[in-house]
C-alpha positions, 0 to 999 in steps of 0.5 A: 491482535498480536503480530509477529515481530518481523511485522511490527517492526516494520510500522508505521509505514511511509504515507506512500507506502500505505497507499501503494499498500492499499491500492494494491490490496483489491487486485494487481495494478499497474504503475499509472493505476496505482497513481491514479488510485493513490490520488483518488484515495488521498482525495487529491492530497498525495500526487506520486511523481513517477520516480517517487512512485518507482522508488517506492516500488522497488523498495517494497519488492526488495520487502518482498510486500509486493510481486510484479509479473508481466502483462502483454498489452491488450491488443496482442503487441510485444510492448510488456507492462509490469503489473505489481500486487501484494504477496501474503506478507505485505497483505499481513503488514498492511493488515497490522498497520489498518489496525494500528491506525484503527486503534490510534483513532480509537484512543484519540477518540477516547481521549478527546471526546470521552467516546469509544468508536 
């Protein structure tokens, strides 16, 4: 599927910013769950310091891939919590860069072992 230029060139996408990306996509996080979801969905292999994290997200913000809104703390307390979700144009770069991994997989699997997946 053909993406508009301004996406394309954007790909391939940094390993953390994919999964900041992915981790993102089910529902708005904050800053220590998407730690933790990026952990998990590495399978322990990318552990984001927490200025590794930030950079990351202030560079997607400023990509506008991403929003951040403010969330009152559960138990009703001034104290603020930045929660950060995908916009539509960084669910779409998300979406261009799954299939350009899908289709890497796909050549690869052709290539090595004369198979289509």
């Amino acid at each position: 599927m053909d993406q508009p230029e301004d996406i394309q060139s954007n790909l391939p996408l940094t390993e953390v910013s994919y999964l900041i990306l992915v981790s993102l996509a089910p529902a708005a996080r904050h800053g220590y769950a998407i730690m933790k979801d990026v952990r998990l969905l590495s399978d322990d292999r990318v552990q984001l310091s927490t200025g590794t994290l930030y950079g990351a997200l202030k560079r997607l913000l400023e990509q506008g891939w991403i929003s951040r809104s403010n969330d009152l703390e559960p138990d009703g307390t001034a104290r603020v919590r930045k929660a950060y979700c995908l916009t539509n144009l960084g669910r779409s770069v998300l979406k261009a860069e799954i299939e350009r991994l899908d289709n890497l997989v796909a050549a690869a699997h052709k290539r090595a072992f004369g198979e289509s997946i």
